[in-house]
C-alpha positions as CSV (number, residue, x, y, z in Angstrom):
1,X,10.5,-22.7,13.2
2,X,13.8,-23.6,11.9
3,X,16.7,-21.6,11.1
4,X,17.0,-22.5,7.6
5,X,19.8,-21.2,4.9
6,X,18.6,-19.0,2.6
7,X,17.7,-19.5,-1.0
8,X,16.9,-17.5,-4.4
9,X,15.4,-19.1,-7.5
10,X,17.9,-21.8,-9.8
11,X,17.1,-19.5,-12.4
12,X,14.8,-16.5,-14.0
13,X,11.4,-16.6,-14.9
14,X,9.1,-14.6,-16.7
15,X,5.5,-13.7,-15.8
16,X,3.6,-11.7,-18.1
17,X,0.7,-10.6,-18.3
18,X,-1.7,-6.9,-17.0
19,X,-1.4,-5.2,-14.0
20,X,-4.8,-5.3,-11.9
21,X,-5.6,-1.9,-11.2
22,X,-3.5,-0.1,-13.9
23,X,-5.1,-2.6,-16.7
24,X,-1.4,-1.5,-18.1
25,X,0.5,-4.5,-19.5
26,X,3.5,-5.4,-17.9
27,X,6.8,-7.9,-18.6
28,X,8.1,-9.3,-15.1
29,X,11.2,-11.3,-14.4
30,X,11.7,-13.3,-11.2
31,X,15.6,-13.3,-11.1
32,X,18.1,-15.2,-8.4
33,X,19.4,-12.9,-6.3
34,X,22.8,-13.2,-4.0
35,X,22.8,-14.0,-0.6
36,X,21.4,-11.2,1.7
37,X,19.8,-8.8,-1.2
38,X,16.5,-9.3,0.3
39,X,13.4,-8.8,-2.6
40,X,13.9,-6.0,-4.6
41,X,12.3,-4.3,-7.4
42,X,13.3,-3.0,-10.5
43,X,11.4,-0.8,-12.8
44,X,13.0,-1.6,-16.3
45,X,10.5,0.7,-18.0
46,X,12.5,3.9,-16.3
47,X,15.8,5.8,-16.9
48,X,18.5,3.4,-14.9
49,X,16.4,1.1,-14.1
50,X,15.6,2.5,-10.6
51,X,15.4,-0.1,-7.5
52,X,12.9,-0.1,-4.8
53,X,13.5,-2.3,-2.0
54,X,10.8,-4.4,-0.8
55,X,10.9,-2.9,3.2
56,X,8.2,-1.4,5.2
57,X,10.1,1.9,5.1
58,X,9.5,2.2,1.6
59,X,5.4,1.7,2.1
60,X,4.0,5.2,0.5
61,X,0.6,4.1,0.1
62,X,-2.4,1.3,1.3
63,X,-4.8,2.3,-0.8
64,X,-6.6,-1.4,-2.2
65,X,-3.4,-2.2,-2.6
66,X,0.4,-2.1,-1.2
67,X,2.6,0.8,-3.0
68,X,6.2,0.6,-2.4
69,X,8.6,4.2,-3.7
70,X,11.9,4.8,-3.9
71,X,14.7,6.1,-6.0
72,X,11.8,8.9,-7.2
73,X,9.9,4.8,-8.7
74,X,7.0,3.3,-7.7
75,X,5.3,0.0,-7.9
76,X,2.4,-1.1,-6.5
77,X,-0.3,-3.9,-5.7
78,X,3.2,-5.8,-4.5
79,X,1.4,-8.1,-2.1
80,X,0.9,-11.3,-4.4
81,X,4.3,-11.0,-5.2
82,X,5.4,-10.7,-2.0
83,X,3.0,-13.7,-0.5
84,X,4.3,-15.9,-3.7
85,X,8.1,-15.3,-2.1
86,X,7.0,-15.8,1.3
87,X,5.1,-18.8,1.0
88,X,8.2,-20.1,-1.5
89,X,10.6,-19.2,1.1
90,X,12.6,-17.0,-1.3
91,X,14.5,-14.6,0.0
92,X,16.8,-12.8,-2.3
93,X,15.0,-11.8,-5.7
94,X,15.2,-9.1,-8.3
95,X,11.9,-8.4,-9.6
96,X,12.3,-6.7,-13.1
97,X,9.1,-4.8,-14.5
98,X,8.3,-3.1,-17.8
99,X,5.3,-0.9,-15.7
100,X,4.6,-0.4,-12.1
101,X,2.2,-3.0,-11.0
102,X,2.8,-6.7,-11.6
103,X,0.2,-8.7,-13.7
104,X,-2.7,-9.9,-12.0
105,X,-2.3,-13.3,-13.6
106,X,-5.4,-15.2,-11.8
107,X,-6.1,-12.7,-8.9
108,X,-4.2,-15.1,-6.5
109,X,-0.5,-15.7,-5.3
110,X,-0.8,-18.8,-7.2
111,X,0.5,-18.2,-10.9
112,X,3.9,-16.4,-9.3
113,X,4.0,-19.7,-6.8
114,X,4.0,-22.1,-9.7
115,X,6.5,-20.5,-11.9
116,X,9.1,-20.5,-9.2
117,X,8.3,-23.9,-8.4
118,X,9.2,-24.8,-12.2
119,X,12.5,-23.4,-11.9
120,X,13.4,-24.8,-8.7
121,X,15.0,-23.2,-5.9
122,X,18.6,-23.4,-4.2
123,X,20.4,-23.1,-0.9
124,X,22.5,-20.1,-0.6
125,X,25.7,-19.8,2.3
126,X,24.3,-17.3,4.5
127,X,21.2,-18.7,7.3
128,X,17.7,-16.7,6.8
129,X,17.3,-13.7,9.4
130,X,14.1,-14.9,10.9
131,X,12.8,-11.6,13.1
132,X,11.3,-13.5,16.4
133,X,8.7,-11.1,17.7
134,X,9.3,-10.8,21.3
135,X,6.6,-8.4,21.9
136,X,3.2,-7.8,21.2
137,X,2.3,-5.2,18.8
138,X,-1.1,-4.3,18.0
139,X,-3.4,-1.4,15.9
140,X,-7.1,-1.1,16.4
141,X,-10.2,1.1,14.9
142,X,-13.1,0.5,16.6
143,X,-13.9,-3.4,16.0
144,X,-11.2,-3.8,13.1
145,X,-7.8,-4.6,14.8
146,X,-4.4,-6.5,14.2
147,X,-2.3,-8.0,16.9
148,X,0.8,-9.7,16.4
149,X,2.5,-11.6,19.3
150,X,5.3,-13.7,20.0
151,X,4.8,-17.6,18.8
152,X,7.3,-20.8,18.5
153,X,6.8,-20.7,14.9
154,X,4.3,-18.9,12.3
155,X,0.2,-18.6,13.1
156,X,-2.4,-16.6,11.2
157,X,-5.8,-16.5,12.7
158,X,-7.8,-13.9,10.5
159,X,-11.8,-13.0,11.1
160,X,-14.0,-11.4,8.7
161,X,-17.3,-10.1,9.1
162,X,-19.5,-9.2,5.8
163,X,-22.6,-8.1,5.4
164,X,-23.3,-10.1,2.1
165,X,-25.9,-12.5,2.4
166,X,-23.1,-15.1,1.4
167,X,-20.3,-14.5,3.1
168,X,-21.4,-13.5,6.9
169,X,-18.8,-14.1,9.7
170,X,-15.6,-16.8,8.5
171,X,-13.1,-17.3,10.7
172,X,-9.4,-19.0,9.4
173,X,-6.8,-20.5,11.6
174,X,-3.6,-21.4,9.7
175,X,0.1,-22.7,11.0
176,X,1.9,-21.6,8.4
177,X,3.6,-24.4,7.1
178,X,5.0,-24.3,3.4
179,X,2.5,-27.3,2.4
180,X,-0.7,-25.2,3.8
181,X,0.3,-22.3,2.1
182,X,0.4,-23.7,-1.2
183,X,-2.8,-25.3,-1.0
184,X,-5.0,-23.6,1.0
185,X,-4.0,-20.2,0.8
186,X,-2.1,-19.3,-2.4
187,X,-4.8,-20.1,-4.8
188,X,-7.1,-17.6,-3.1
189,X,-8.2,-14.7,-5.4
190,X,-9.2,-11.0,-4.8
191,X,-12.6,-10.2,-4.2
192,X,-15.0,-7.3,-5.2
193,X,-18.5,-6.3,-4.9
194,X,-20.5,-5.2,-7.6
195,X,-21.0,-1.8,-6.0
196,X,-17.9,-1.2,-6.0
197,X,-16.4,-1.9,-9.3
198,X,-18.0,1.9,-10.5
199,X,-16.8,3.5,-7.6
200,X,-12.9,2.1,-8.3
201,X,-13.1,2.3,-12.1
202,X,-13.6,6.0,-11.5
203,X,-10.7,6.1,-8.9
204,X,-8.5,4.6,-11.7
205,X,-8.6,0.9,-10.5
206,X,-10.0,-2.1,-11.0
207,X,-8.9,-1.7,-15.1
208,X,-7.8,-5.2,-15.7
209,X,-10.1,-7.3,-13.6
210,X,-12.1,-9.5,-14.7
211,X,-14.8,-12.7,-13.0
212,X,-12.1,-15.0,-13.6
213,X,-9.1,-13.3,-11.8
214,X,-11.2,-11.5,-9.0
215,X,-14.3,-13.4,-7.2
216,X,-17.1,-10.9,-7.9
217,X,-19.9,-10.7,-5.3
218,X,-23.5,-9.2,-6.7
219,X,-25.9,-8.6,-4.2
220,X,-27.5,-12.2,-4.1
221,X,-24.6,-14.8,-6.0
222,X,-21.5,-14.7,-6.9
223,X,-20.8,-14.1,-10.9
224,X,-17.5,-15.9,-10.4
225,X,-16.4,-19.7,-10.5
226,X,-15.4,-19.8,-6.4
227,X,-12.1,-21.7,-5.5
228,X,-12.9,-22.3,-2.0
229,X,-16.2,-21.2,-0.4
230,X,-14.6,-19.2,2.1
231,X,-12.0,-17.9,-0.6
232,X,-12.6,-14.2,0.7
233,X,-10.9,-14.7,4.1
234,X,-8.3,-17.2,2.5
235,X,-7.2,-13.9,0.0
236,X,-6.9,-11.9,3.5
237,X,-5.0,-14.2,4.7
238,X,-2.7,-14.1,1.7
239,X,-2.5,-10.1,1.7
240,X,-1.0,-10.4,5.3
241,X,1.4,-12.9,4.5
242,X,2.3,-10.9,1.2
243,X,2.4,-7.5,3.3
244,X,4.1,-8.5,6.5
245,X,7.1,-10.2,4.1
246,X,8.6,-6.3,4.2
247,X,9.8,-7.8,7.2
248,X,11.2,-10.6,5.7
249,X,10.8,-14.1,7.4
250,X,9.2,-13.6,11.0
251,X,8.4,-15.9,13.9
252,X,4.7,-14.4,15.2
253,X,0.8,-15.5,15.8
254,X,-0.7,-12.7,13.7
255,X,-4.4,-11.9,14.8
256,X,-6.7,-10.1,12.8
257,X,-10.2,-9.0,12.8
258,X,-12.0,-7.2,9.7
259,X,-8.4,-5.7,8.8
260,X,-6.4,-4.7,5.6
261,X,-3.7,-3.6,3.9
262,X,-3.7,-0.3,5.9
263,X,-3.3,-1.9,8.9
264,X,-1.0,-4.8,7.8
265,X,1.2,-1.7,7.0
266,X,0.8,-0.2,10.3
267,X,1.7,-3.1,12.7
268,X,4.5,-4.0,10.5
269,X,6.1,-0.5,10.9
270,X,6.0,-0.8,14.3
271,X,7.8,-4.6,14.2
272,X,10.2,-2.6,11.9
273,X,10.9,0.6,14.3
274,X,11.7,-1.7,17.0
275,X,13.6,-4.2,15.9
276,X,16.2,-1.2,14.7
277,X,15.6,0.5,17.8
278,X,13.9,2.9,16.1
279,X,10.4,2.5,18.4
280,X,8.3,5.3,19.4
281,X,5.3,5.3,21.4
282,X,3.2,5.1,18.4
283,X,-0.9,5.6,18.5
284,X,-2.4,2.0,17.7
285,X,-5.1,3.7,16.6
286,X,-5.5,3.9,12.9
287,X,-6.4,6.9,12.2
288,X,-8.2,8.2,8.9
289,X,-10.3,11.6,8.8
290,X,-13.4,12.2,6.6
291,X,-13.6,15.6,4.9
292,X,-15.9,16.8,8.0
293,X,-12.7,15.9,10.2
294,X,-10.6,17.9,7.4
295,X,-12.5,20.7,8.5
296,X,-11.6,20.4,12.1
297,X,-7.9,20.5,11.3
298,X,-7.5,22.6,8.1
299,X,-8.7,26.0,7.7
300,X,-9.7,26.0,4.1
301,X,-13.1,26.1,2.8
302,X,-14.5,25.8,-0.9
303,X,-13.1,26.1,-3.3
304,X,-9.7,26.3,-1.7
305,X,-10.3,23.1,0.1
306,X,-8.3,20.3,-1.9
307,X,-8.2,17.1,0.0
308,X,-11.2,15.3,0.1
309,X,-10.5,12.2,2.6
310,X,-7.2,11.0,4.9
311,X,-6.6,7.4,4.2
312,X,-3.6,7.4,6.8
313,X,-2.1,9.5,8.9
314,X,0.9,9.8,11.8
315,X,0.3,12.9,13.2
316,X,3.9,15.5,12.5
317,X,5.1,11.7,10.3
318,X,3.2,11.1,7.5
319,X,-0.1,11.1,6.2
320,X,-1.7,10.0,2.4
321,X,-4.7,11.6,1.5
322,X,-6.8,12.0,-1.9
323,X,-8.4,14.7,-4.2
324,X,-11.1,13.9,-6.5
325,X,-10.6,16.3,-9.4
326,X,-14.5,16.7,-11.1
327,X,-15.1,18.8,-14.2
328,X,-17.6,21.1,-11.9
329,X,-14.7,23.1,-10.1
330,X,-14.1,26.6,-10.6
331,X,-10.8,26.5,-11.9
332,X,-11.7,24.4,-15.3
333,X,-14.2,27.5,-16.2
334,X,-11.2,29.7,-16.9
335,X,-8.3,27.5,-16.9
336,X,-8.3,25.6,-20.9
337,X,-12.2,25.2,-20.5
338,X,-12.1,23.7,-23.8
339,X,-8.6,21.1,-22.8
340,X,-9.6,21.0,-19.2
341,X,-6.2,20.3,-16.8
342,X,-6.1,21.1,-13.5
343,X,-3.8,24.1,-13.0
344,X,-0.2,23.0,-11.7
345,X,-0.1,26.0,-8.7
346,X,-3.3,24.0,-7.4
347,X,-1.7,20.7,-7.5
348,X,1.1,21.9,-5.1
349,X,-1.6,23.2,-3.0
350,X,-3.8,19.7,-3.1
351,X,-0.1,18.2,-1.9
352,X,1.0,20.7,0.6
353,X,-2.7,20.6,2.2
354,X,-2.2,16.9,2.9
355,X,1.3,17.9,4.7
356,X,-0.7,20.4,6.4
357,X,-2.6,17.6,7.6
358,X,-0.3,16.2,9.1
359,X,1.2,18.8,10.6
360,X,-1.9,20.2,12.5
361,X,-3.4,17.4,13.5
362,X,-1.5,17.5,16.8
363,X,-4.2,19.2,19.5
364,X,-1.3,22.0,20.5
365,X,-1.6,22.4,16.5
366,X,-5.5,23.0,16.3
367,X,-6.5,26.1,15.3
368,X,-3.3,27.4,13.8
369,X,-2.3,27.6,10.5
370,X,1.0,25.9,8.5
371,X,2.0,28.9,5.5
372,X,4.6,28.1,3.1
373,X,8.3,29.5,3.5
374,X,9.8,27.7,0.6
375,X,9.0,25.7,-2.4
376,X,11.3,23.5,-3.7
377,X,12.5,20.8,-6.3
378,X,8.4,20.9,-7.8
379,X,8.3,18.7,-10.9
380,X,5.2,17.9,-12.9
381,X,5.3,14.3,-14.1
382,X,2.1,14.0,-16.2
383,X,-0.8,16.5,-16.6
384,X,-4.4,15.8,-14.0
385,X,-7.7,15.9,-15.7
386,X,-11.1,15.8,-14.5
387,X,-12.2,12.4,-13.3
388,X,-8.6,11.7,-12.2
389,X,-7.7,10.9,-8.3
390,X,-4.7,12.4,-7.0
391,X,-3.1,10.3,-4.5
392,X,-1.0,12.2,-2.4
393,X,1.6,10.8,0.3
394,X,3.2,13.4,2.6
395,X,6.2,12.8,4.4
396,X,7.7,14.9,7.3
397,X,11.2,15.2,6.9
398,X,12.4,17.5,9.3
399,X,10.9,19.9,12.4
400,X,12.3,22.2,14.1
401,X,10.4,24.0,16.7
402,X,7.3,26.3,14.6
403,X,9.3,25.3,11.1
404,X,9.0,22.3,8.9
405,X,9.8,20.0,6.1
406,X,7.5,18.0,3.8
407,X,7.8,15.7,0.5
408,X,5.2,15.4,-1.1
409,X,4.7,12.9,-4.4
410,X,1.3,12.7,-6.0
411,X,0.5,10.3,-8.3
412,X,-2.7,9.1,-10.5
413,X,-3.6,5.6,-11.3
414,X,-0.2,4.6,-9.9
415,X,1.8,7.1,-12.0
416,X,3.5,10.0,-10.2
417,X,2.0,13.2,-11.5
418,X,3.4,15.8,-9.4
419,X,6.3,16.4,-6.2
420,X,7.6,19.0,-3.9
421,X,9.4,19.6,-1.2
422,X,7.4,22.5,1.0
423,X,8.4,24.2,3.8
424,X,6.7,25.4,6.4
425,X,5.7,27.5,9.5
426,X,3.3,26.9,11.8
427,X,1.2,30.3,13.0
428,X,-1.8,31.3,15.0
429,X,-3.9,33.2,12.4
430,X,-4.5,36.9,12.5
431,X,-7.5,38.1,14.6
């Protein structure tokens, strides 16, 4: 792979259209950057415009998509984006938006590609920072694992394995050449499952898609106009590229099998933490807990139990988890029971139970329990209703010995809701 110079766009360009999930409408600007500003996203909708830099230390969420926060802003589903600069070869780039997700355009990488086509792209004086991965780095769960290793150049080689009458086993092995990209891969569109679509709608997602700009699978066709006829595994292919861009340009054979945006975020943290000489011996197992495996780590039953599932977790790090907030729990018999909002001293405890999470998981932790010393800087952003999901991203910011330090930001449908900072001390429990 060649060391070339970098380069921005020869001038803005708009792309307008409805965010995927969020169904919101949104007004997005691809605008040149200078030389070393890396991709960088601004939310014009908020007070001063806050920026949140497209890097892996800003990941705060995996869920069906890749959600980015900083500067107390979010954005999410930032992946076709991202894979649109990648497969460009932008590197510098503001990326001014009116809501927090980018339009869905056509489901692929493809509209964003085009438009920066159209405007043409120039050379800047500095030469791109290509990362050459000199080491291999890997997660696994189970079957499902990513590998990336060190290559003269840039491979994918992604298998899926479906269940789906039509889709089966599909296997893609891609040099990444500008040329491929742009005709095999950046066309590709999400894809969903009619079984599904319920299940996200009532998570908040899926609002603005539609057979045209998602490939919808029902349980014997397809209801949309395919693309490609292996245009599942060519979209997986595009979320890597889009996902592992937090990185910015890298030199690597990336091997993945039944993986997603989860575990794109994992292996690229790891890239990231050594190449500052920041590496730890991280787990590369992924690891995600069901609410029985709550149970095992949290001491809380019903109806003080307030964190349904783990999504990710890094054991005394980090860990995201959700709470789905139905009409049948206790609190909305007494609490407005005709204006039913769940009661704010309950979302602090939804939060601070995922930071317990992550603070107990540890085997010299089981058993104990994490109480709170102090509660501060709590903000509510936006009131939580039944059939909401709170999405909740923990991070541990400071231990020392039995005492810690947690931020917490909880947000529905991509909104921030709720945030904290807790702090806490780990006891054994009273006999």
């Amino acid at each position: 792979m060649e060391n070339f110079q970098q380069q921005t766009l020869a001038a803005e360009v708009a792309c307008n259209g409805i965010g995927l999930h969020s169904g919101k409408p949104v007004e997005l600007k691809l605008v040149p950057a200078p030389a070393d500003t890396g991709i960088v996203f601004i939310r014009t909708d908020l007070p001063n415009k806050p920026h949140v830099r497209a890097v892996t230390a800003n990941i705060t969420s995996t869920l069906k998509a890749t959600t980015l926060s900083e500067n107390n802003a979010e954005v999410f589903t930032v992946e076709h984006v991202m894979a649109a600069l990648a497969m460009t070869r932008i590197d510098n780039c503001f990326v001014e938006m009116s809501s927090p997700e980018p339009p869905v355009a056509d489901g692929s990488a493809d509209t964003f590609v085009q438009a920066i086509l159209k405007v043409g792209r120039v050379t800047q004086d500095k030469k791109r920072n290509v990362y050459k991965v000199d080491k291999a780095f890997a997660v696994y769960d189970k079957d499902r694992y990513i590998c990336v290793l060190p290559y003269d150049g840039y491979r994918i080689t992604f298998t899926s394995i479906n269940s789906h009458p039509m889709l089966g086993t599909q296997v893609f092995d891609l040099e990444c050449t500008e040329d491929r990209l742009l005709e095999d891969i950046a066309p590709a569109r999400t894809v969903a499952f009619v079984e599904e679509l319920d299940a996200m709608r009532k998570m908040g997602m899926g609002k603005g898609g539609t057979t045209e700009n998602v490939v919808v699978f029902d349980t014997d066709k397809i209801l949309s106009v395919p693309r490609f006829k292996d245009e599942l595994i060519r979209h997986k292919i595009l979320d890597v590229i889009g996902d592992l861009y937090l990185l910015g340009p890298i030199q690597a054979h990336v091997i993945a099998m039944k993986t997603g945006h989860a575990f794109n975020a994992n292996v690229a943290k790891q890239i990231d933490d050594y190449r500052n000489d920041k590496f730890e011996a991280r787990s590369k197992k992924m690891i995600t807990l069901d609410i029985r495996e709550i149970q095992k780590v949290l001491p809380h039953r019903y109806p003080m139990l307030l964190v349904d599932r783990i999504l990710e977790l890094e054991p005394m790090k980090r860990a995201v988890g959700i709470k789905n907030i139905t009409m049948n729990e206790s609190q909305f018999m007494g609490h407005f029971p005709g204006d039913p909002i769940m009661p704010g001293i309950m979302l602090i405890e939804a939060m601070a139970q995922v930071g317990g999470v992550a603070m107990l998981y540890p085997e010299e932790n089981r058993g104990k329990i994490a109480v709170f010393g102090k509660i501060d800087k709590v903000r509510f952003r936006k009131q939580v209703v039944p059939g909401d999901q709170l999405v909740t991203t923990a991070i541990v910011t400071k231990v020392r010995g039995t005492m810690g330090v947690i931020n917490c930001r909880g947000t529905v449908d991509g909104e921030l809701a709720c945030e904290g900072e807790f702090f806490f001390a780990i006891m054994d429990p009273k006999e």
